[in-house]
C-alpha positions as MATLAB code, in Angstrom:
seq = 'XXXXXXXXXXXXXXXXXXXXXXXXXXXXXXXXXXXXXXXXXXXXXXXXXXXXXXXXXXXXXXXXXXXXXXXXXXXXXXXXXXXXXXXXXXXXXXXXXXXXXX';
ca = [
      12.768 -246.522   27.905;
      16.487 -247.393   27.923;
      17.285 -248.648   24.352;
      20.841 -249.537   23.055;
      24.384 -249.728   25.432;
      25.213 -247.754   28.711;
      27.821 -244.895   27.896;
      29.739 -246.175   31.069;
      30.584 -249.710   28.512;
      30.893 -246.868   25.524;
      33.884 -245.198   27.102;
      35.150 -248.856   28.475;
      35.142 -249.885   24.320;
      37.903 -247.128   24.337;
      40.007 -249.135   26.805;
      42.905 -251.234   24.901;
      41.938 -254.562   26.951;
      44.455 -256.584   25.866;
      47.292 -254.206   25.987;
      46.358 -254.463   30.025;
      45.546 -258.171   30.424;
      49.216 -258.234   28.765;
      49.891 -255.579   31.547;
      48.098 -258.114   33.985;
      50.321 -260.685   32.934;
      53.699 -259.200   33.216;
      52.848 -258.268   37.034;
      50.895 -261.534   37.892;
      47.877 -259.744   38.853;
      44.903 -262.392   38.382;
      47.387 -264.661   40.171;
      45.520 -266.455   42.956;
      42.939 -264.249   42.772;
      39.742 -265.718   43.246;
      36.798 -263.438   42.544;
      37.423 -259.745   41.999;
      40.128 -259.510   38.570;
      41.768 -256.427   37.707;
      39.714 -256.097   34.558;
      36.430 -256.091   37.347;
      38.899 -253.644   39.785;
      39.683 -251.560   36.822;
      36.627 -250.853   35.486;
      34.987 -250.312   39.388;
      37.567 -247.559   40.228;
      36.316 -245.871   36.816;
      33.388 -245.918   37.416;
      33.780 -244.564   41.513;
      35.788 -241.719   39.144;
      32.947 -240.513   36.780;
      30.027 -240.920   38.885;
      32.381 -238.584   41.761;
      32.132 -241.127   44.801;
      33.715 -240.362   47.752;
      35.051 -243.793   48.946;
      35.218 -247.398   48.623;
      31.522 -247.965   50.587;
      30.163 -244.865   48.433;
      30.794 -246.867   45.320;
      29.552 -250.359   46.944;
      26.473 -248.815   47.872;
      25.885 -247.127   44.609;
      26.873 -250.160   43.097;
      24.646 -252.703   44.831;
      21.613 -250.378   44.313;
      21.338 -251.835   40.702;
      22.639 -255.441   41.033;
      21.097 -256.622   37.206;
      23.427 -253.359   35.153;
      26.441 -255.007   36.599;
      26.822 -257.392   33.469;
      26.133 -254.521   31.263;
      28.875 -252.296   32.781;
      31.027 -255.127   31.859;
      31.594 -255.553   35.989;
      31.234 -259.928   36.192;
      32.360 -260.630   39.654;
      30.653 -260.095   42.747;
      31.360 -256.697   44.912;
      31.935 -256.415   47.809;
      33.815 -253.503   50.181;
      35.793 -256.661   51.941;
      36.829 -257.309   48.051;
      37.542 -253.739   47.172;
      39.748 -253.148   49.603;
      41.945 -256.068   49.611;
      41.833 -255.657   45.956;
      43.411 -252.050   46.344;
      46.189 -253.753   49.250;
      47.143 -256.747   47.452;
      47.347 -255.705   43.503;
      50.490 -254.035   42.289;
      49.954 -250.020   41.739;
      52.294 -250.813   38.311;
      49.344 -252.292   36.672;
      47.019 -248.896   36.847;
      50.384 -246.700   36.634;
      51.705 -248.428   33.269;
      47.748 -248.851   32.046;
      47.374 -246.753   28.349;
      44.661 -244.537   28.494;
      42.923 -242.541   25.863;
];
């Protein structure tokens, strides 16, 4: 039986988080956004990286398969592809680009 944290939210600790909501900030990119943030986008697009999925419905599907992890893999809004991909469209690629990394 599963006992102690996910290594998907073990690598995430590694993540400066406020260095990139201060990144978030500077480009506006939680502004007007209603469900999906850029932490949530963020850490989605990781994940769709180390699990190897092929597109944006890959990961929704793999993603909706285990609704009840979702808090555990840090993930708090709902997801959706309709979200995803207007997510991807609408946020600025400066955000990811200027994101540090570890």
């Amino acid at each position: 039986m599963h006992e102690g944290r996910f290594v998907f939210s073990q690598i995430m600790d590694y993540m400066p988080w406020r260095q990139f909501q201060a990144i978030v900030a500077e480009f506006q990119g939680d502004k007007n956004v209603q469900s999906l943030t850029c932490s949530d986008y963020f850490r989605i697009m990781v994940f769709a990286q180390l699990t190897y999925r092929d597109s944006l419905r890959d990961t929704v599907v793999c993603l909706k398969a285990v609704p009840s992890k979702w808090y555990h893999l840090g993930i708090r809004s709902g997801i959706s592809l309709n979200n995803l991909s207007n997510a991807g469209m609408k946020r600025d690629w400066r955000i990811f680009e200027k994101s540090p990394t570890y």
